[in-house]
C-alpha positions in Angstrom: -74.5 -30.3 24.3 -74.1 -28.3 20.7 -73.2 -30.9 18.0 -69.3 -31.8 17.6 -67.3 -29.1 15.3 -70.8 -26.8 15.5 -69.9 -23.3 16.0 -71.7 -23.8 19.8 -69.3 -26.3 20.3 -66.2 -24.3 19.8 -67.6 -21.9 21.6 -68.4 -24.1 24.4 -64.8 -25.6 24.2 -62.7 -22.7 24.1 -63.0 -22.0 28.1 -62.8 -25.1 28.9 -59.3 -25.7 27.2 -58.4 -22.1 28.3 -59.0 -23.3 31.6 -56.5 -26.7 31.8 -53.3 -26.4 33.5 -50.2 -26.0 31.5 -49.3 -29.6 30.2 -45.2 -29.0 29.7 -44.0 -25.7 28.2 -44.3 -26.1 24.3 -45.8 -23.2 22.1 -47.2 -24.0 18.5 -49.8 -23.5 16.3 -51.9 -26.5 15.1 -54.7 -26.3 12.2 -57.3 -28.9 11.5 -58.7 -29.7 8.5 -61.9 -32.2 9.1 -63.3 -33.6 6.2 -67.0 -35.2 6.1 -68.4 -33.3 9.3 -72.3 -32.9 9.5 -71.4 -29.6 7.9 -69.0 -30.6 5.5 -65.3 -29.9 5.9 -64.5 -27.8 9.2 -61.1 -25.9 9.8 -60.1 -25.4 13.0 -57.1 -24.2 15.0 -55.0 -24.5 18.5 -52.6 -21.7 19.9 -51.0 -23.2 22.4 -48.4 -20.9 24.6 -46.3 -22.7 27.7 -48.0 -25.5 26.9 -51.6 -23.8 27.2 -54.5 -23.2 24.9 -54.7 -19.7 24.6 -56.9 -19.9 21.3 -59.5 -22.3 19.8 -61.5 -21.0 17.0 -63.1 -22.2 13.5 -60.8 -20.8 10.8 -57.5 -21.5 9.3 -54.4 -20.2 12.1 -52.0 -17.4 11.3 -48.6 -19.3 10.1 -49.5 -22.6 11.2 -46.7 -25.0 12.7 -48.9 -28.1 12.4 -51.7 -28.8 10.1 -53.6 -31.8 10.7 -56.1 -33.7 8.3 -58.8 -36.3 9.3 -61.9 -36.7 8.4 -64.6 -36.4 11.0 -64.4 -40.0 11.8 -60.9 -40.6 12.7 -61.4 -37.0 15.0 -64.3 -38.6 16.4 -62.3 -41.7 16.9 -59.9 -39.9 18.9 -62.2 -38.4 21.1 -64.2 -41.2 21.9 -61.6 -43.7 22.8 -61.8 -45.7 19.8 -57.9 -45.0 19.0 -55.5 -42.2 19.7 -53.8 -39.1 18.2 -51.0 -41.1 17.9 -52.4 -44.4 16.4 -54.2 -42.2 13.7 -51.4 -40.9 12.7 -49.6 -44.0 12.2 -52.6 -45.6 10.3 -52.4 -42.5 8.0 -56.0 -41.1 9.3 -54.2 -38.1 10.7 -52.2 -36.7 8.2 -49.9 -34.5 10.0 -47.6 -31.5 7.8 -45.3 -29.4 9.4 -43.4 -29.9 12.6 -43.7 -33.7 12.8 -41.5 -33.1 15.9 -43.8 -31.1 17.8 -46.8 -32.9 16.9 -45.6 -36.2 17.9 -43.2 -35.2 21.6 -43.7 -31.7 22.2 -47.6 -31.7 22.4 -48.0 -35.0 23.3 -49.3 -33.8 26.8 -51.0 -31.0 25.5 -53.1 -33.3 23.0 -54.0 -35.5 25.7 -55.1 -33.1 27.7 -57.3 -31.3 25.2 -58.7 -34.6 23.4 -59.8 -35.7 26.9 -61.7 -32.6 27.9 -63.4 -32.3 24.3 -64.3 -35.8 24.8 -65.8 -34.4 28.2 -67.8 -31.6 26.5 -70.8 -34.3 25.8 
C-alpha cells in the first residue's frame, strides 16, 4: 500500500469510501489540514452527501463546513486505534472550526465509517 496522505493513497481511498453504505443522512463538507506528514503539511477534503462520500481529494474544499487540524500523528492516532476522532478532539489534537454540531453528532457515523476503512487501506 502507497504511503498514508501520498497522492496513491488518496487515490486508492477515494473508491473505497465511495463504495461504503450511507452511514445516516447528513451532507457537509469537511477540510483537513495535517501538519508534520512525510511530505509536510497535507490538505485534504470530504464531501459527504446522505451521509456518503461522494468526494475525497488532496486540496482545500469549496466552502468548507468543517475544517479540521491535526498533525499527522494525532490522524495516525485515529486511524490506528490509538484514540478516537472524538478523544482528539477533546485533548485539543483535533482542532475542529466550523459546524462543531455536525462534526461531533451529525457525522459521527460517517467518521467512523471512513476512519475504519482508511485504517483498512494498509
Amino acid at each position: 500500500m502507497s504511503a498514508m496522505l501520498s497522492p496513491e493513497w488518496f487515490e486508492a481511498a477515494a473508491p473505497v469510501l465511495a463504495a461504503l453504505p450511507p452511514a445516516g443522512d447528513t451532507s457537509a463538507t469537511v477540510q483537513y489540514a495535517v501538519s508534520s506528514s512525510p511530505d509536510g503539511k497535507v490538505t485534504f477534503h470530504a464531501v459527504i452527501e446522505g451521509g456518503v462520500v461522494a468526494e475525497f481529494a488532496v486540496g482545500k474544499g469549496t466552502d468548507p463546513d468543517v475544517v479540521v487540524s491535526c498533525s499527522y500523528d494525532a490522524f495516525t492516532g485515529v486511524l490506528d486505534g490509538t484514540t478516537t476522532a472524538d478523544a482528539a478532539f477533546m485533548d485539543g489534537s483535533f482542532k475542529v472550526e466550523g459546524d462543531h454540531k455536525a462534526w461531533l453528532i451529525d457525522l459521527r457515523d460517517v467518521r467512523a465509517a471512513v476512519f475504519g476503512a482508511l485504517a483498512a487501506l494498509d
